[in-house]
VODREN-567259 format. One record per residue: x, y, z of N, C-alpha, C in turn; residue number from 1; residue in one letter. Coordinates in Angstrom, 1 decimal, decimal comma. Atoms other than C-alpha are relative to their C-alpha. Last residue first. Layout:
<lumzas>
X; Y; Z; X; Y; Z; X; Y; Z; NUM; a
...
</lumzas>
This chain:
<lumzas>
0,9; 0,1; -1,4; 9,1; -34,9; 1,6; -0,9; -0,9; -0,4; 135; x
0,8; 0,8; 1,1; 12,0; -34,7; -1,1; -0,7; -0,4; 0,9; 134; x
0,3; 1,8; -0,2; 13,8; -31,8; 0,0; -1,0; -1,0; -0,5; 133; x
-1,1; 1,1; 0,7; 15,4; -28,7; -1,7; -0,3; -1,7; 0,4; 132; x
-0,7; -0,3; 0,9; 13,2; -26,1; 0,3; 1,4; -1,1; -0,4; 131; x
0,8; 1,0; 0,9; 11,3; -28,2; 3,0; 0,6; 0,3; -0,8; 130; x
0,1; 1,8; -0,3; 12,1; -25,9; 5,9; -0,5; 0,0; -1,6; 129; x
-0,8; 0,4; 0,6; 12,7; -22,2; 4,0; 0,1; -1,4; 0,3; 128; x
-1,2; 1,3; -1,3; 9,8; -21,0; 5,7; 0,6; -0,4; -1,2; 127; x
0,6; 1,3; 0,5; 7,4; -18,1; 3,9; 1,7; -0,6; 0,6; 126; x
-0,9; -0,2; 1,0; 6,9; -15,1; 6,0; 0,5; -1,5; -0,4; 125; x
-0,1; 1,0; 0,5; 3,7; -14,6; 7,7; 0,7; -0,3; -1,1; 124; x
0,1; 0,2; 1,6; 3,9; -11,2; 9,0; 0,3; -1,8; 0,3; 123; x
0,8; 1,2; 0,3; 3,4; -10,8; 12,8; 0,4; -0,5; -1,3; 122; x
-0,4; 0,9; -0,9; 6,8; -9,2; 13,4; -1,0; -1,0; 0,2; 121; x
-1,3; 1,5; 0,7; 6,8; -7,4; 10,1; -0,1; -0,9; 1,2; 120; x
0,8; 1,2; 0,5; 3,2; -5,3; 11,0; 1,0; -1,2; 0,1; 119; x
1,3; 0,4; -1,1; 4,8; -2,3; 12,9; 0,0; -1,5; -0,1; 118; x
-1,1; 0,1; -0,6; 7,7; -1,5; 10,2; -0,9; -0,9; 1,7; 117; x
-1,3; 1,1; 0,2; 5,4; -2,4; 7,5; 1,0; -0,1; 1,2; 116; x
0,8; 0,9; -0,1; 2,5; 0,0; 9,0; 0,8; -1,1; -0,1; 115; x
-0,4; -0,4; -2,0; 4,9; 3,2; 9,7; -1,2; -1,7; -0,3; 114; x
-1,0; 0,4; -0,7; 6,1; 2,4; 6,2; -0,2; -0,5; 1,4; 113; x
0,1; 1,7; 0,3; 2,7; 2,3; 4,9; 1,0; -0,7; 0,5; 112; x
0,9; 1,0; -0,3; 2,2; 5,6; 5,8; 0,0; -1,2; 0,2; 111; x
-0,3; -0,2; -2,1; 5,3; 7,2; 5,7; -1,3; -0,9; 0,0; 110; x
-0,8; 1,3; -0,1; 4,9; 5,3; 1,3; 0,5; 0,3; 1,4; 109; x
0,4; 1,5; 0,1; 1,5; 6,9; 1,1; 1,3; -0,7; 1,0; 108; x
0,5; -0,1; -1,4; 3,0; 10,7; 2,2; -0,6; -1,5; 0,3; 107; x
-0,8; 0,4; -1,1; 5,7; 10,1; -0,3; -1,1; -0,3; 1,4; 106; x
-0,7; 1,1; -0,2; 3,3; 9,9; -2,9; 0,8; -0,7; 0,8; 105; x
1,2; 0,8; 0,1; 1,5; 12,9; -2,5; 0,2; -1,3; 0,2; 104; x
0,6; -0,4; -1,2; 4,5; 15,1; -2,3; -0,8; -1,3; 0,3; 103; x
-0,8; 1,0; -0,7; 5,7; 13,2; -5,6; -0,4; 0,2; 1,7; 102; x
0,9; 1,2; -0,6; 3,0; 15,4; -7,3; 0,8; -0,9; 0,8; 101; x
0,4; -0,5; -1,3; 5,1; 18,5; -7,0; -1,2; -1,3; 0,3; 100; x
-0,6; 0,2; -1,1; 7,4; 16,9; -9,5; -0,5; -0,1; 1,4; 99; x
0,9; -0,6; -1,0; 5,2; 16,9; -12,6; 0,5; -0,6; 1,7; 98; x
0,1; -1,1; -0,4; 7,7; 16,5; -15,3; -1,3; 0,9; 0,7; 97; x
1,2; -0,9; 1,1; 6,3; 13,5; -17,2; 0,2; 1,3; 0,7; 96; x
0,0; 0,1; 1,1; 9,4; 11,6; -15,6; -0,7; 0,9; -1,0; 95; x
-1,6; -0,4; 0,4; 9,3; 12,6; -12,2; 0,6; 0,2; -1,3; 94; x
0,0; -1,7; -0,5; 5,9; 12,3; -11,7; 1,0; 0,5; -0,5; 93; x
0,3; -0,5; 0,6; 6,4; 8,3; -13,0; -0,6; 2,0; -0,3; 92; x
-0,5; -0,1; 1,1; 9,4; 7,9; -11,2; -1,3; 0,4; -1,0; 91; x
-1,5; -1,2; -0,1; 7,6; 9,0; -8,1; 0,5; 0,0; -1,2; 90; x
1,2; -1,1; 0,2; 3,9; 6,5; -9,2; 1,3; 1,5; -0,1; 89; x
0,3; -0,1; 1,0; 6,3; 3,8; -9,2; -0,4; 1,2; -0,6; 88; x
-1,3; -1,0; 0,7; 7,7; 4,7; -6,0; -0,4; -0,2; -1,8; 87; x
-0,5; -1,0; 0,0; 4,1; 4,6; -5,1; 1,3; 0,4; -0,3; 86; x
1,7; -0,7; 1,2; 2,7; 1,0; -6,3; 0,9; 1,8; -0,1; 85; x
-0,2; 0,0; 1,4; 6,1; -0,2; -4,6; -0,5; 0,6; -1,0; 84; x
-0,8; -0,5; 0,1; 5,1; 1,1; -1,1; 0,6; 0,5; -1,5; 83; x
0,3; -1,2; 0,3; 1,9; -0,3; -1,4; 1,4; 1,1; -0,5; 82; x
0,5; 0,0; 1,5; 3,1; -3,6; -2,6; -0,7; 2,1; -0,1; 81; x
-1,5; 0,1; 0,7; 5,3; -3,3; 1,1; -0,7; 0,1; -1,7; 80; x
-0,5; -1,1; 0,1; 2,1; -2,3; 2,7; 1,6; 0,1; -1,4; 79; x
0,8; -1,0; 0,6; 0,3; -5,2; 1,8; 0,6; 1,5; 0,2; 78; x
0,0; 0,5; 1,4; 2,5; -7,9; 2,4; -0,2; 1,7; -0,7; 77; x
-1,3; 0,2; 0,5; 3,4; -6,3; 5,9; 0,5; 0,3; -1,5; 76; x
-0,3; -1,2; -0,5; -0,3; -6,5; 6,8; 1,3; 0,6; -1,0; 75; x
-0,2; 0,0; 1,6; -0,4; -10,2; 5,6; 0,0; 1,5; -0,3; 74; x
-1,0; 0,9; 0,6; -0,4; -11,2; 9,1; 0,2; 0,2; -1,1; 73; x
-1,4; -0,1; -0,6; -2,4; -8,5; 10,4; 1,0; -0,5; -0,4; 72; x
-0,2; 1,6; -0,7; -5,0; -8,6; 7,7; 1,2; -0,3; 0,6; 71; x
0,8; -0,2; -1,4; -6,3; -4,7; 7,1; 0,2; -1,6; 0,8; 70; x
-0,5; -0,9; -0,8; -3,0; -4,2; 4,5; -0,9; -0,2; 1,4; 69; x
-0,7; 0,1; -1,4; -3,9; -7,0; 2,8; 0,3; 0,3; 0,8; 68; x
0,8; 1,5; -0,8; -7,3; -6,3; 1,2; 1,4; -0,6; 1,0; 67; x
0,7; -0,2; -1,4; -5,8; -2,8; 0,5; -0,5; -0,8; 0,9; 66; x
-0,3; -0,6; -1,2; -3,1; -4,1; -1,2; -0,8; 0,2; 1,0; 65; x
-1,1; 1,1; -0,8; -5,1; -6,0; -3,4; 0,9; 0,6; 1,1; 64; x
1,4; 0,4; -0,2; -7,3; -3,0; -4,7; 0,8; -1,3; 0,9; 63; x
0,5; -1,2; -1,2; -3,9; -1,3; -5,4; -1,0; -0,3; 1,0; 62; x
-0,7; 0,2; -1,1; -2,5; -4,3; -7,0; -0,4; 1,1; 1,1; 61; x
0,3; 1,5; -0,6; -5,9; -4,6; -9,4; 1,1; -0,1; 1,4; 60; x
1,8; -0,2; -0,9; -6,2; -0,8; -9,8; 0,0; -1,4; 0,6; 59; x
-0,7; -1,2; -1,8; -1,9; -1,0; -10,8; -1,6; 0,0; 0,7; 58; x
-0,7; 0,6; -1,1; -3,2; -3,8; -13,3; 0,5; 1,0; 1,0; 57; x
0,6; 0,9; -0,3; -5,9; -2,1; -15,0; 0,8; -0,9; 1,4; 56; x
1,1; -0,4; -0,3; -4,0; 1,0; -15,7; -0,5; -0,7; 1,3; 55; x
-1,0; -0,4; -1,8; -1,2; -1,0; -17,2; -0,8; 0,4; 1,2; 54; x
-0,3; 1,2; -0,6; -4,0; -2,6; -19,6; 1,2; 0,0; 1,4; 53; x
1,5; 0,3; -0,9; -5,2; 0,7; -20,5; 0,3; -1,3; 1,0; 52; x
1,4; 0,8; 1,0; -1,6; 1,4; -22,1; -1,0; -0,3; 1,4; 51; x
0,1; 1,4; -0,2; 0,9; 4,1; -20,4; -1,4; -0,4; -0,7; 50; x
-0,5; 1,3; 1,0; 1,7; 7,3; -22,1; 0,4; -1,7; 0,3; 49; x
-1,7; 0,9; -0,3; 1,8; 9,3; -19,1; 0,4; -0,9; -0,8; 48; x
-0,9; -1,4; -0,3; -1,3; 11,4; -20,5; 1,5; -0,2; 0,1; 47; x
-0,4; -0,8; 1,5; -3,2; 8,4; -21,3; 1,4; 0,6; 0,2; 46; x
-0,5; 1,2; 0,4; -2,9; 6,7; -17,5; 0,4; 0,6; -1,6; 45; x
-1,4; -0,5; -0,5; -3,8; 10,5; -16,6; 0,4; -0,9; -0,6; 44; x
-0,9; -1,3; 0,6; -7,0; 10,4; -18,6; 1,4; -0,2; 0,3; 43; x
-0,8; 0,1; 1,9; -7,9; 7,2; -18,1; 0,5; 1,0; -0,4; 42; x
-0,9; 1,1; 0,3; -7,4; 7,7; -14,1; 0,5; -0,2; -1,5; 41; x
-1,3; -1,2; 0,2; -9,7; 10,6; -14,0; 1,4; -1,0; -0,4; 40; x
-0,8; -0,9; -1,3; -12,4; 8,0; -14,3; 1,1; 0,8; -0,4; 39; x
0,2; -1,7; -0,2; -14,3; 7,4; -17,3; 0,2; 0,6; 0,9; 38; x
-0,4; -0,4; 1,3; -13,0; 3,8; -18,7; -0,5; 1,7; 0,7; 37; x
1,1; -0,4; 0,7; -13,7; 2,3; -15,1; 0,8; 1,3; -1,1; 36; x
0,7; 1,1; 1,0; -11,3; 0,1; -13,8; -1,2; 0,3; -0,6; 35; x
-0,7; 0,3; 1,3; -8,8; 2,5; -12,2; -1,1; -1,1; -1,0; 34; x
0,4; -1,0; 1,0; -11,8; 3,8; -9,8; 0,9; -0,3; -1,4; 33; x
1,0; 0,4; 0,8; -11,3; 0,3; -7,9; -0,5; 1,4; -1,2; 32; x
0,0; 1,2; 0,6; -7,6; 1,0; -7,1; -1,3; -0,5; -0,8; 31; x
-1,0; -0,1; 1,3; -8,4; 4,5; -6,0; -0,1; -1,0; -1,2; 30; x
0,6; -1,4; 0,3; -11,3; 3,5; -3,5; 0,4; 0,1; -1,6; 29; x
1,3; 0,7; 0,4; -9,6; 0,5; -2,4; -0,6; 1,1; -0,8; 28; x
-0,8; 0,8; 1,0; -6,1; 2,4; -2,1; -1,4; -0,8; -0,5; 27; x
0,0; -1,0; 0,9; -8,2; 5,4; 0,2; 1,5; -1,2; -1,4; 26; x
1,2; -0,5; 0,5; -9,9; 2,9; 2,2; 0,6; 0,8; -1,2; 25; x
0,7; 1,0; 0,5; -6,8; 0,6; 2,9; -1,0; 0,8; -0,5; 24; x
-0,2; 0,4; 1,1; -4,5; 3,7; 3,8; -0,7; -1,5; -0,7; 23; x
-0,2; -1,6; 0,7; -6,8; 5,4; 6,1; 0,1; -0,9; -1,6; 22; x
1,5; -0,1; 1,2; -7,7; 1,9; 7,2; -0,2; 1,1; -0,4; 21; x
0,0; 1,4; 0,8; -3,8; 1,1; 8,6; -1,4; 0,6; -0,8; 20; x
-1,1; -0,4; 1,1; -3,1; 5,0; 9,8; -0,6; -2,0; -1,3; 19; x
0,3; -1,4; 1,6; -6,2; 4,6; 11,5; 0,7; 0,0; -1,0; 18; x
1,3; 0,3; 0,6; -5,6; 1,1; 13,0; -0,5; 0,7; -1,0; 17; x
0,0; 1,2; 1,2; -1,9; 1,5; 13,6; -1,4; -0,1; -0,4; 16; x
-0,4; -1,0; 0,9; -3,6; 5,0; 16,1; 0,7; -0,8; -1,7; 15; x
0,9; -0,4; 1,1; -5,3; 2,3; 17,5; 0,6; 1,3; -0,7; 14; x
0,7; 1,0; 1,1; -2,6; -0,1; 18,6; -1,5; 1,3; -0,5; 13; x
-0,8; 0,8; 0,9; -0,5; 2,6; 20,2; -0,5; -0,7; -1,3; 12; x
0,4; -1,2; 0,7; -3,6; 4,4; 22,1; 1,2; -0,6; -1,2; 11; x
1,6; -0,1; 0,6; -3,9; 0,7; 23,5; -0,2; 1,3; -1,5; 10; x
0,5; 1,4; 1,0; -0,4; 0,1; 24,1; -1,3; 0,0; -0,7; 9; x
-1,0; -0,4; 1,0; 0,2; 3,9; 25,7; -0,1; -1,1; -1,3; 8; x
1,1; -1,1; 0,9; -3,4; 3,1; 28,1; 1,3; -0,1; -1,5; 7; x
0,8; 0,7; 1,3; -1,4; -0,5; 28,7; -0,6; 1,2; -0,5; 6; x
-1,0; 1,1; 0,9; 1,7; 1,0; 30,0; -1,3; -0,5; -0,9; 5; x
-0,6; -0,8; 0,8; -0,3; 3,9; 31,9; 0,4; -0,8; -1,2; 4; x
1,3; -0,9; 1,1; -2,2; 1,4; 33,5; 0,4; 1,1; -0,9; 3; x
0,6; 1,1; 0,7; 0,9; -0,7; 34,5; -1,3; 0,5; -0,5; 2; x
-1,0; 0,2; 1,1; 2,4; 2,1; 36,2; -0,5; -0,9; -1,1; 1; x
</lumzas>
């Protein structure tokens, strides 16, 4: 009984692993292609009528996400910024009337969910001690 229990724990924690460095590899990846002027990126960032400088910063939180998403404690962080990156990315589908890309997007934010919902109980969440005192 107790070998079963840990095989289920084990196959548990690595399947969090894949689903975790799926979505780290493929937000690092992304995130660093936003920062080059002749990725598919400028085109679309155009297209949607956002500035270069918006661009820049969604490659910089994307690229940041990924670096949290693989640090158990900051896991959490990093999915929850992913989450955000993508409903962004929804309203922006939604808006320039290209709906069937939201697919795409949803599949991030199962992802990252099934990682946030995992990750919250290590997370390192910031302590209210000290708030209003004169230490």
């Amino acid at each position: 009984m107790a070998s079963t229990s840990k095989f289920v724990r084990i196959l548990g924690m690595t399947a969090l692993w894949l689903v975790t460095l799926l979505v780290a590899a493929i937000f690092a990846i992304q995130g660093g292609l936003k920062f080059f002027n002749d990725s598919i990126w400028t085109k679309a960032f155009a297209h949607w009528g956002y500035p270069v400088w918006f661009r820049i910063l969604i490659g910089i939180m994307e690229t940041f996400a990924a670096i949290l998403i693989v640090v158990p404690r900051l896991a959490a962080y990093g999915a929850t910024l992913v989450i955000a990156i993508m409903i962004g990315g929804i309203a922006t589908n939604l808006r320039t009337g290209e709906p069937r890309q939201v697919i795409a997007e949803l599949v991030w934010i199962v992802m990252a969910s099934i990682v946030l919902v995992i990750r919250r109980r290590n997370a390192v969440w910031p302590s209210a001690k000290g708030v209003g005192s004169a230490s």
